[in-house]
mmCIF file of the N, C-alpha and C atoms, coordinates in Angstrom:
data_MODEL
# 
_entry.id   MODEL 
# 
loop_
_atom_site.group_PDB 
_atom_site.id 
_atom_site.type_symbol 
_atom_site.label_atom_id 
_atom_site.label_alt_id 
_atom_site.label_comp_id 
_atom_site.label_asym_id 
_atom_site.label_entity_id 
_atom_site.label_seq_id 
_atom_site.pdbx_PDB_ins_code 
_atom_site.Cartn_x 
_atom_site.Cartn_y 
_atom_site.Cartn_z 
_atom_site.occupancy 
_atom_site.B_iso_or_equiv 
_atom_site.pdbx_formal_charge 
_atom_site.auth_seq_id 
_atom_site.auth_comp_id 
_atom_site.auth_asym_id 
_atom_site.auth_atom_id 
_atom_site.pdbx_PDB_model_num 
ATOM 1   N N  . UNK A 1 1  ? 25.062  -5.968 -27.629 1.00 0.00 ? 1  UNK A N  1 
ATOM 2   C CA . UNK A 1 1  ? 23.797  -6.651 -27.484 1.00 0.00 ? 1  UNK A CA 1 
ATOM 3   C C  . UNK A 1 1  ? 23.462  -6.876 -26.009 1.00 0.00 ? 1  UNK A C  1 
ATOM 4   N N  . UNK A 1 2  ? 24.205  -7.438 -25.360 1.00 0.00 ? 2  UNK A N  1 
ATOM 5   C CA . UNK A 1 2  ? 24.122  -7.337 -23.997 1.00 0.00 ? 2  UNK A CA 1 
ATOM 6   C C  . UNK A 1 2  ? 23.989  -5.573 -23.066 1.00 0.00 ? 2  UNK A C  1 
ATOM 7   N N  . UNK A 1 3  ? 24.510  -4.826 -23.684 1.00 0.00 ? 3  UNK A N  1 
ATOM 8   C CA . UNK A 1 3  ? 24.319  -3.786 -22.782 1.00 0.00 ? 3  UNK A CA 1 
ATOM 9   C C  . UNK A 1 3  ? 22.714  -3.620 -22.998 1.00 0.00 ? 3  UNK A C  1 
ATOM 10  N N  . UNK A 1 4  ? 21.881  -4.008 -24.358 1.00 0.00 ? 4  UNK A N  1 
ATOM 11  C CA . UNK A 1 4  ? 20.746  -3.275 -24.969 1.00 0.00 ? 4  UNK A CA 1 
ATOM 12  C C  . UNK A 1 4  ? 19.589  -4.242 -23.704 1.00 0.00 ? 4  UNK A C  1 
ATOM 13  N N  . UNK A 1 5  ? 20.347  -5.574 -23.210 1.00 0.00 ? 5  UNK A N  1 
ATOM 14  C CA . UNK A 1 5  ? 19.391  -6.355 -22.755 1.00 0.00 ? 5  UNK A CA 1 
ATOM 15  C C  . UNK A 1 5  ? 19.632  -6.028 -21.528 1.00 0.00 ? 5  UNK A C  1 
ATOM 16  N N  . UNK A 1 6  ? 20.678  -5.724 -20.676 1.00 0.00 ? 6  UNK A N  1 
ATOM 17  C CA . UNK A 1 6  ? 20.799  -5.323 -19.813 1.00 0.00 ? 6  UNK A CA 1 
ATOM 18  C C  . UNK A 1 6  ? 19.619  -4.133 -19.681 1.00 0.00 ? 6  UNK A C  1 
ATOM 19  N N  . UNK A 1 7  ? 19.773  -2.562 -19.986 1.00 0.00 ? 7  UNK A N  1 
ATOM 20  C CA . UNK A 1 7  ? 19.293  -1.658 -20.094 1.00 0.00 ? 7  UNK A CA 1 
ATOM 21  C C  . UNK A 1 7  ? 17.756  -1.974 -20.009 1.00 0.00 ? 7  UNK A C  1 
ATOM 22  N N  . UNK A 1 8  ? 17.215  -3.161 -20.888 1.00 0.00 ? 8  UNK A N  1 
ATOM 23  C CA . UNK A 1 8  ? 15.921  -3.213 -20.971 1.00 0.00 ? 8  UNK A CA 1 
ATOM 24  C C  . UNK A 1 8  ? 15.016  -3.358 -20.094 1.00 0.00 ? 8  UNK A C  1 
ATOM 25  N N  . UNK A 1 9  ? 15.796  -4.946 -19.383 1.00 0.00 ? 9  UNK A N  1 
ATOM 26  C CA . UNK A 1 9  ? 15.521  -5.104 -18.023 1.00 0.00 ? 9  UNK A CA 1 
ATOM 27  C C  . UNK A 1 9  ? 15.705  -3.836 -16.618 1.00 0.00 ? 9  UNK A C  1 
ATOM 28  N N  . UNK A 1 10 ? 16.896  -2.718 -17.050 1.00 0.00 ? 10 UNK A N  1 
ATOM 29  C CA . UNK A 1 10 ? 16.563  -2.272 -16.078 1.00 0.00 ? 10 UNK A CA 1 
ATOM 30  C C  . UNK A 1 10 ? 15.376  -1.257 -15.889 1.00 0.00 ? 10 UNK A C  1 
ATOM 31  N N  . UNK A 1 11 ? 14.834  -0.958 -17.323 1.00 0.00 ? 11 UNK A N  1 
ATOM 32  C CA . UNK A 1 11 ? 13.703  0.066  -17.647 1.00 0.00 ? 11 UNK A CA 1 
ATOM 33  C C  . UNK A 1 11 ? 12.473  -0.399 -17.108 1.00 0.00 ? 11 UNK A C  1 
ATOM 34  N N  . UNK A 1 12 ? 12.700  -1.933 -17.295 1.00 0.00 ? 12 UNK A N  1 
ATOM 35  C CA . UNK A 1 12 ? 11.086  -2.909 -17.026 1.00 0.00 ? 12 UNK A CA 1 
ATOM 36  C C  . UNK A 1 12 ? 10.945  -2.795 -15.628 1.00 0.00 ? 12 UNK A C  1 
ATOM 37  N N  . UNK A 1 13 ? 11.931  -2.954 -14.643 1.00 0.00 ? 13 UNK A N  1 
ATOM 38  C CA . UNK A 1 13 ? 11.868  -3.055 -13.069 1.00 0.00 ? 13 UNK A CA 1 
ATOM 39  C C  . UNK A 1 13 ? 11.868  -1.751 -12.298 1.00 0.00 ? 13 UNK A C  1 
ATOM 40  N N  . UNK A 1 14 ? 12.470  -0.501 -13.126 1.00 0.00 ? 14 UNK A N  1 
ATOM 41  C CA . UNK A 1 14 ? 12.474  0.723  -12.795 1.00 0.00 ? 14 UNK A CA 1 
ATOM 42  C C  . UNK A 1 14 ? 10.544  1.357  -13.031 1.00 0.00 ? 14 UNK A C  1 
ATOM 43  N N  . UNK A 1 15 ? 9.570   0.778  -13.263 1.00 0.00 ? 15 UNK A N  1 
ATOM 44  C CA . UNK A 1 15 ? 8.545   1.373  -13.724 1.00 0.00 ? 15 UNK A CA 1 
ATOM 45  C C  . UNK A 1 15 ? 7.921   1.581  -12.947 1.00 0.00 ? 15 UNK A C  1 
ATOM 46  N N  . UNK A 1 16 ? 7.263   0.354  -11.981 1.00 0.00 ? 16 UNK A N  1 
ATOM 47  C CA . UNK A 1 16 ? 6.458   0.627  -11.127 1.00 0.00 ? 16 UNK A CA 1 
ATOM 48  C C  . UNK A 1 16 ? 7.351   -0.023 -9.562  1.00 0.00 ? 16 UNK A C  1 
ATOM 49  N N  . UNK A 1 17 ? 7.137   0.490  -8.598  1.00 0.00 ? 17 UNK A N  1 
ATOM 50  C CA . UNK A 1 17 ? 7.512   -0.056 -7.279  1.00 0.00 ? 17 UNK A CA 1 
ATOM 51  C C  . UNK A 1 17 ? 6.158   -0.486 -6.161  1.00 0.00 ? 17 UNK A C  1 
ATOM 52  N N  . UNK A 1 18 ? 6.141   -1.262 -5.654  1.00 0.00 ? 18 UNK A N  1 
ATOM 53  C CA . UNK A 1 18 ? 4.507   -1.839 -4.451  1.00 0.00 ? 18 UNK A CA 1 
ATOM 54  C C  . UNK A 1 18 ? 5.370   -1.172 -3.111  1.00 0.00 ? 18 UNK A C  1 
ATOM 55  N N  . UNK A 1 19 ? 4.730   -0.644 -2.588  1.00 0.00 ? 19 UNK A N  1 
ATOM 56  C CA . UNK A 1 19 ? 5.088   -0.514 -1.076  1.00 0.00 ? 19 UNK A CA 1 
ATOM 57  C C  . UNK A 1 19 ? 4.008   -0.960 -0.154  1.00 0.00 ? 19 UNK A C  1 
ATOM 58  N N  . UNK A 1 20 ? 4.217   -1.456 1.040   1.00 0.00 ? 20 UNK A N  1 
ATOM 59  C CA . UNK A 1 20 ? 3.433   -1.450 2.252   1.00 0.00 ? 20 UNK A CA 1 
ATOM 60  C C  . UNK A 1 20 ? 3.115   -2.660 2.743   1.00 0.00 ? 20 UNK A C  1 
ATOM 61  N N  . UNK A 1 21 ? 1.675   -3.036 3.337   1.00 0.00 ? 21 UNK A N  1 
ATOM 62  C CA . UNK A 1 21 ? 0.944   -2.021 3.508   1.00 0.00 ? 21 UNK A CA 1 
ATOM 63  C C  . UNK A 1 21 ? 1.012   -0.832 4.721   1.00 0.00 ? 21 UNK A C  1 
ATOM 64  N N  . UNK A 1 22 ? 0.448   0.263  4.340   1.00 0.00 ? 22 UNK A N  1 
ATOM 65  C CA . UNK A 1 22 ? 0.371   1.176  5.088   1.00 0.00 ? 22 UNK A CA 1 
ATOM 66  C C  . UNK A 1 22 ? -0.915  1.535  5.730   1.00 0.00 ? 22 UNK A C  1 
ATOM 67  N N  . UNK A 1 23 ? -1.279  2.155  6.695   1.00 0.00 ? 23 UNK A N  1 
ATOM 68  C CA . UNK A 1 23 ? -2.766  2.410  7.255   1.00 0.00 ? 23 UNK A CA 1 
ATOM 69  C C  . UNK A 1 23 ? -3.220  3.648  6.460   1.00 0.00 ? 23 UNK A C  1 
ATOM 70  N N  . UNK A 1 24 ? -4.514  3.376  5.506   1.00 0.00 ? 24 UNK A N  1 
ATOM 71  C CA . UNK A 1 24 ? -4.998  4.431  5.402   1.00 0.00 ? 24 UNK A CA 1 
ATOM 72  C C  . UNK A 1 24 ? -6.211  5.058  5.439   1.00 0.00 ? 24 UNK A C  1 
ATOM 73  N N  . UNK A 1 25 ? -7.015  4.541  6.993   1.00 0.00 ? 25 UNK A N  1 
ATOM 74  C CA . UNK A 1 25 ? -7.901  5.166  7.157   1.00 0.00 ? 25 UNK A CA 1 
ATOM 75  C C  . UNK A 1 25 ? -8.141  4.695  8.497   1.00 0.00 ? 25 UNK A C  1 
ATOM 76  N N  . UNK A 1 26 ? -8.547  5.032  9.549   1.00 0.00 ? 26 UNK A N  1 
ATOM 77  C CA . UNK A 1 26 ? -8.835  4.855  10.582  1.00 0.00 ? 26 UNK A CA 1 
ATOM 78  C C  . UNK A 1 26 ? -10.208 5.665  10.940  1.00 0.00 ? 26 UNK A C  1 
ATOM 79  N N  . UNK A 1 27 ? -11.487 4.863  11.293  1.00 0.00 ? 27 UNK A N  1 
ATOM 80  C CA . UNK A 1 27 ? -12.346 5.131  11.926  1.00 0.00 ? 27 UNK A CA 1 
ATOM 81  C C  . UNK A 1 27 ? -12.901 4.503  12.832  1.00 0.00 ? 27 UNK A C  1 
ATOM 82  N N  . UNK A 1 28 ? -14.353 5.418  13.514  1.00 0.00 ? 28 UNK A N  1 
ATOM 83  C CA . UNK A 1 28 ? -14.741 4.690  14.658  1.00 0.00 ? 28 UNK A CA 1 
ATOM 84  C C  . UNK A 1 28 ? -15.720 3.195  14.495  1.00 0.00 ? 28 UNK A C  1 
ATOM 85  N N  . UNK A 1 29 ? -15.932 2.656  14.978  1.00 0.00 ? 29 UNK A N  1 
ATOM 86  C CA . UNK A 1 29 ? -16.972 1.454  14.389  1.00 0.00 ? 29 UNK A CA 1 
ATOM 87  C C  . UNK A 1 29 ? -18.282 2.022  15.717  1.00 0.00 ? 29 UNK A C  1 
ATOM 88  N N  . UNK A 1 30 ? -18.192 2.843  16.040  1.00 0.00 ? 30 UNK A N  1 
ATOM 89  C CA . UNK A 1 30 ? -19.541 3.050  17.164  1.00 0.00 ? 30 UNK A CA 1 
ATOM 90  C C  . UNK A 1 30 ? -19.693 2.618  18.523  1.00 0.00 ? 30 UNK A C  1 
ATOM 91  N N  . UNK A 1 31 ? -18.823 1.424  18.709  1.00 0.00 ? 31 UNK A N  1 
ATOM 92  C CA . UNK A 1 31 ? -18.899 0.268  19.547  1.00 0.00 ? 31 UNK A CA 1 
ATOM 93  C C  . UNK A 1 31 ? -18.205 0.051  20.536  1.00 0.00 ? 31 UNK A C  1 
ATOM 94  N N  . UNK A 1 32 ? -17.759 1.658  20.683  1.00 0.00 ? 32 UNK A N  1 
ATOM 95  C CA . UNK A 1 32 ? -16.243 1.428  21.304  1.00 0.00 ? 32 UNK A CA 1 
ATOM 96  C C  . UNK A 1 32 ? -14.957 0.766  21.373  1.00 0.00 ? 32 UNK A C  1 
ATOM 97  N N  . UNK A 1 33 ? -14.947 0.860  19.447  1.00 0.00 ? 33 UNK A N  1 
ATOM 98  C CA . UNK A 1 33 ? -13.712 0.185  19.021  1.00 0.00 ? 33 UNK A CA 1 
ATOM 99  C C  . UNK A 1 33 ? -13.678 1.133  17.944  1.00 0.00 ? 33 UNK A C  1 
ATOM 100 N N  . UNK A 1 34 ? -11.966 0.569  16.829  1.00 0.00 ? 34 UNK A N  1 
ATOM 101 C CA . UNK A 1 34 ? -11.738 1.197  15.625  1.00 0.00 ? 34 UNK A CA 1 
ATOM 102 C C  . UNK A 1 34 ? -12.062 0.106  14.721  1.00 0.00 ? 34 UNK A C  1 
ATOM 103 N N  . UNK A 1 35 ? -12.207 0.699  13.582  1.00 0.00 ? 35 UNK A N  1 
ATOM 104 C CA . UNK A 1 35 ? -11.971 0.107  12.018  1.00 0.00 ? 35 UNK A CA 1 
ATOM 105 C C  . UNK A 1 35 ? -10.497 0.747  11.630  1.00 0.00 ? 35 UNK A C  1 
ATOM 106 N N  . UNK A 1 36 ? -9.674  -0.404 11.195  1.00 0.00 ? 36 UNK A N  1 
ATOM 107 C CA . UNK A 1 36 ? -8.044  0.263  10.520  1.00 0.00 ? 36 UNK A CA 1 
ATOM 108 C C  . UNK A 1 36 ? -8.460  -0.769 9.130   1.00 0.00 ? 36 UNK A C  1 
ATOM 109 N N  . UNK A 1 37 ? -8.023  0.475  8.439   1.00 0.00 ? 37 UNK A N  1 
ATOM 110 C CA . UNK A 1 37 ? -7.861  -0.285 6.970   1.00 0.00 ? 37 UNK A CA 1 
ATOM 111 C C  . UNK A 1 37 ? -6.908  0.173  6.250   1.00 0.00 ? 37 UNK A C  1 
ATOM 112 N N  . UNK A 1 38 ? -5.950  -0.786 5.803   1.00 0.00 ? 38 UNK A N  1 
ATOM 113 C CA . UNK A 1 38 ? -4.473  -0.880 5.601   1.00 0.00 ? 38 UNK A CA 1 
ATOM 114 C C  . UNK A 1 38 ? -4.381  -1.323 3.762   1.00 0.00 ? 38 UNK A C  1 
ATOM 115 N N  . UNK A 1 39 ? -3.733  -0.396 3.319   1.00 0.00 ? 39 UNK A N  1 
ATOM 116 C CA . UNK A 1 39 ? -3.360  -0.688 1.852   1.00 0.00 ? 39 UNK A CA 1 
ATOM 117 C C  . UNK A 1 39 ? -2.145  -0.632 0.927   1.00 0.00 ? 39 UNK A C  1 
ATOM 118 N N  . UNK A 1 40 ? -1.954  -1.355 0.213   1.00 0.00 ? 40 UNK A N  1 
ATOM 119 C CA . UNK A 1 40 ? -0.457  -1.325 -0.595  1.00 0.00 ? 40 UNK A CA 1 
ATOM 120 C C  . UNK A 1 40 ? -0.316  -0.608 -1.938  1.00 0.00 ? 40 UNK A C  1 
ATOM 121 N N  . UNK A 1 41 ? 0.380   0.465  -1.458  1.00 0.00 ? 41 UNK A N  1 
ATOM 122 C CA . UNK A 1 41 ? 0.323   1.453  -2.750  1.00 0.00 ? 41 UNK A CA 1 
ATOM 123 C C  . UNK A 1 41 ? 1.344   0.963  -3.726  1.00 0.00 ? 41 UNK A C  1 
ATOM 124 N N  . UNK A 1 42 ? 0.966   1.638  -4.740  1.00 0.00 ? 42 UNK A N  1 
ATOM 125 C CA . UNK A 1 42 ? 2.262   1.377  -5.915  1.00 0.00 ? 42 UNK A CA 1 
ATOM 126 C C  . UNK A 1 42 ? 2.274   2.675  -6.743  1.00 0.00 ? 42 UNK A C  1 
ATOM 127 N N  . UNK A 1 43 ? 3.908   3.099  -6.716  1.00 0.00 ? 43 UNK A N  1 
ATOM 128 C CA . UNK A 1 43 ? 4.035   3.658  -7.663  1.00 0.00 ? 43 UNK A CA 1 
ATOM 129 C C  . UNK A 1 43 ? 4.245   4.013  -9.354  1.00 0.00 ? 43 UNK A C  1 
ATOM 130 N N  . UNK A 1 44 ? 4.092   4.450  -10.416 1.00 0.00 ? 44 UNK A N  1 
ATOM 131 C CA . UNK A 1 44 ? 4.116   4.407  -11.566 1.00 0.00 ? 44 UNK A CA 1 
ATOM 132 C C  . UNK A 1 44 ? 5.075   5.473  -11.773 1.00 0.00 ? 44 UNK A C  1 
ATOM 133 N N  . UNK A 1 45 ? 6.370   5.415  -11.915 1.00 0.00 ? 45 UNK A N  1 
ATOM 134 C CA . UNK A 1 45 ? 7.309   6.701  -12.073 1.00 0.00 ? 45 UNK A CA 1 
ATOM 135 C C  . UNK A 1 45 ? 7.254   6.680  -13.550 1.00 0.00 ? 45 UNK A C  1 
ATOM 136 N N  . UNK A 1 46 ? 6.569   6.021  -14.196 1.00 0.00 ? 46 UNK A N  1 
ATOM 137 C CA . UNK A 1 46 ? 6.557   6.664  -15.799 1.00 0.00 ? 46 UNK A CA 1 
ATOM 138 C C  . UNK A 1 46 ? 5.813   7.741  -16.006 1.00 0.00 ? 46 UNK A C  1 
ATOM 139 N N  . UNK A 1 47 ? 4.111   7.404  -15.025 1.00 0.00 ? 47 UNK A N  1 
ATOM 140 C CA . UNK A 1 47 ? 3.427   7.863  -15.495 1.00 0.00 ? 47 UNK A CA 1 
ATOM 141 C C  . UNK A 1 47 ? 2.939   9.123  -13.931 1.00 0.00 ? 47 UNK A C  1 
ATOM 142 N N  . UNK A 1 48 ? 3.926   8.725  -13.276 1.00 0.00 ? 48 UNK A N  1 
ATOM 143 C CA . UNK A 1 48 ? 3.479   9.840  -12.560 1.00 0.00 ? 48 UNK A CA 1 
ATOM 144 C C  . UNK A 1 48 ? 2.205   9.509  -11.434 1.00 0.00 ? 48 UNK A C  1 
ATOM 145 N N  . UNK A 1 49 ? 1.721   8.402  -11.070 1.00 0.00 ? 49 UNK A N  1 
ATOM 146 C CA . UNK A 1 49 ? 0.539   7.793  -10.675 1.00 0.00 ? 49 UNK A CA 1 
ATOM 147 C C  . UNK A 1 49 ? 0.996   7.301  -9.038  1.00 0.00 ? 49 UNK A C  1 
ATOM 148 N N  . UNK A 1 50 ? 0.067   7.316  -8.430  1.00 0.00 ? 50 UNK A N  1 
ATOM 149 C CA . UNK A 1 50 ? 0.222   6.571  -7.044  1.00 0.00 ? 50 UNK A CA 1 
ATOM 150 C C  . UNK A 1 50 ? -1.152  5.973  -6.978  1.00 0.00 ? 50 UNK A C  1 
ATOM 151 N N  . UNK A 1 51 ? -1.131  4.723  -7.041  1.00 0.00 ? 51 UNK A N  1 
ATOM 152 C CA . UNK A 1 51 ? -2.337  3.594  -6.618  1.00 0.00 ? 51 UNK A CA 1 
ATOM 153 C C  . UNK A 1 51 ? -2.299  2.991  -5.280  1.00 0.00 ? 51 UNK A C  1 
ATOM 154 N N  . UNK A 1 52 ? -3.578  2.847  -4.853  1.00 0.00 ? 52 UNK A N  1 
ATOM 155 C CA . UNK A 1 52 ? -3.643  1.628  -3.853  1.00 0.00 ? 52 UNK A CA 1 
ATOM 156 C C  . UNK A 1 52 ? -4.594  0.224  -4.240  1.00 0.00 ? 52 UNK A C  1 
ATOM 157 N N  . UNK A 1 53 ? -4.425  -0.673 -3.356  1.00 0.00 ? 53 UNK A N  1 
ATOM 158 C CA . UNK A 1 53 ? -5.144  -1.709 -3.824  1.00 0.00 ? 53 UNK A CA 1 
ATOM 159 C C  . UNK A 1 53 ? -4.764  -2.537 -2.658  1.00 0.00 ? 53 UNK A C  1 
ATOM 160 N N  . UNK A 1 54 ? -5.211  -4.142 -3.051  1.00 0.00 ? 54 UNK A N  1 
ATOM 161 C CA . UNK A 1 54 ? -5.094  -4.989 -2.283  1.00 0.00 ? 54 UNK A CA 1 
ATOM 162 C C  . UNK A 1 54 ? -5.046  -4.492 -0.804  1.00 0.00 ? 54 UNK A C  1 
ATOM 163 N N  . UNK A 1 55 ? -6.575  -4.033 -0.257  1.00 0.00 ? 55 UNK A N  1 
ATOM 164 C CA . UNK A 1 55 ? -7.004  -3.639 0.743   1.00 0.00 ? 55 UNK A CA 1 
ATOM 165 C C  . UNK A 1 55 ? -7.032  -4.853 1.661   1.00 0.00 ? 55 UNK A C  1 
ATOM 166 N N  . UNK A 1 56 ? -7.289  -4.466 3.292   1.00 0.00 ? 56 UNK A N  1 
ATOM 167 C CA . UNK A 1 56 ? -7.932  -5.041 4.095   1.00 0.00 ? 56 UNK A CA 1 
ATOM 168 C C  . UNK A 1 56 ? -8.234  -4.404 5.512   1.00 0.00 ? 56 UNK A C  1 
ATOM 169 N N  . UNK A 1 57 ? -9.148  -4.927 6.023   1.00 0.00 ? 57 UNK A N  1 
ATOM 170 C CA . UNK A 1 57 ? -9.510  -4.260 7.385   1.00 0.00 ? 57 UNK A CA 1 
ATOM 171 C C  . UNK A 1 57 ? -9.393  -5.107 8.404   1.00 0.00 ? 57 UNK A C  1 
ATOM 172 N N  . UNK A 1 58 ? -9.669  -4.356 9.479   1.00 0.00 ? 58 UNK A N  1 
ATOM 173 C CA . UNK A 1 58 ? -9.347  -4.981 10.669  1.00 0.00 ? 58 UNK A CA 1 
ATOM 174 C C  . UNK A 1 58 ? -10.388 -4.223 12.120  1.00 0.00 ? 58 UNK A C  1 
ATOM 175 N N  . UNK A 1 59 ? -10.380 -5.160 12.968  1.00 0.00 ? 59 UNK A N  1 
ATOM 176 C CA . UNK A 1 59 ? -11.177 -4.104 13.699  1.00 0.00 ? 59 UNK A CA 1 
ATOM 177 C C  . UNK A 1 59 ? -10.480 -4.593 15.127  1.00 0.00 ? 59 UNK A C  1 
ATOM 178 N N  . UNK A 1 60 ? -10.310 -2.946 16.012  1.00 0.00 ? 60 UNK A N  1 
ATOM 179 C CA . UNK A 1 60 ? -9.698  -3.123 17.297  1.00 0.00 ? 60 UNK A CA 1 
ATOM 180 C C  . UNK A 1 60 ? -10.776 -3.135 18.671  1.00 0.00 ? 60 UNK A C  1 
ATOM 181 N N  . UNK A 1 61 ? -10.973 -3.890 19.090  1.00 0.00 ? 61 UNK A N  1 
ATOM 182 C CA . UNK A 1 61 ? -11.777 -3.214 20.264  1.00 0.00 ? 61 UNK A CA 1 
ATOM 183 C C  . UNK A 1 61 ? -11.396 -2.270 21.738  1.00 0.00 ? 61 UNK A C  1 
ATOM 184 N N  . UNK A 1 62 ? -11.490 -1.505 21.953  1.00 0.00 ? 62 UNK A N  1 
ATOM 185 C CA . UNK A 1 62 ? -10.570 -0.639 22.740  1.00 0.00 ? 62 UNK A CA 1 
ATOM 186 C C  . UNK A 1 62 ? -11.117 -0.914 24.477  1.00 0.00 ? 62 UNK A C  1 
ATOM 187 N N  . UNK A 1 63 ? -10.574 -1.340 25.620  1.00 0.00 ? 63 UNK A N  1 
ATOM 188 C CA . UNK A 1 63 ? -11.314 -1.751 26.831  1.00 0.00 ? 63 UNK A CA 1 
ATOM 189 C C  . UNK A 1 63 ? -10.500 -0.316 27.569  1.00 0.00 ? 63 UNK A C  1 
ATOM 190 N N  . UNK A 1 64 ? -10.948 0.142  28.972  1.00 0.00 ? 64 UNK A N  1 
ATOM 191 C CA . UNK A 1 64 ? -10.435 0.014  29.759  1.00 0.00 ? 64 UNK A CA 1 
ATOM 192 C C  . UNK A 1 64 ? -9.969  -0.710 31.110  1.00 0.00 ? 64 UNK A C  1 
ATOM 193 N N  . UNK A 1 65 ? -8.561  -0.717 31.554  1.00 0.00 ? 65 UNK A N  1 
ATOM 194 C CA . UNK A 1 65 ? -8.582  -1.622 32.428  1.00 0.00 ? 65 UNK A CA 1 
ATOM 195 C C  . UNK A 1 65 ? -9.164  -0.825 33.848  1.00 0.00 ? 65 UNK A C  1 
ATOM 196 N N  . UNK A 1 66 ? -9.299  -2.011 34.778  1.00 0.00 ? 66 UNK A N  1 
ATOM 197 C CA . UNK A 1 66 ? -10.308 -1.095 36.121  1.00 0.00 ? 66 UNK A CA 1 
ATOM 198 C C  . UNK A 1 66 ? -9.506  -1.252 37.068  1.00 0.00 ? 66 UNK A C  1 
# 
């Protein structure tokens, strides 16, 4: 009985994994800065799937020094 509950739990935690976040998109904002927008993927090894979600952005302004 215990191995069956063991096993179960390890099927339930083996399903999906969250990683990150990671950067996945970088553009210009016009302004002489970037837009970075950073997201946390997750995998679905049942089903074979890679999601992202729980986005956010950020914006850099880029100077030079003189």
């Amino acid at each position: 009985m215990k191995f069956l509950l063991t096993l179960a739990a390890v099927a339930s935690l083996a399903g999906c994994t969250t990683a990150g976040p990671y950067v996945t998109n970088i553009s210009s904002d016009g302004d002489n800065g970037l837009n970075i927008e950073k997201c946390k993927v997750e995998l679905n090894a049942f089903l074979g799937v890679v999601n992202t979600g729980e986005c956010s952005n950020s914006n850099i302004k880029l100077s030079r020094e003189k």
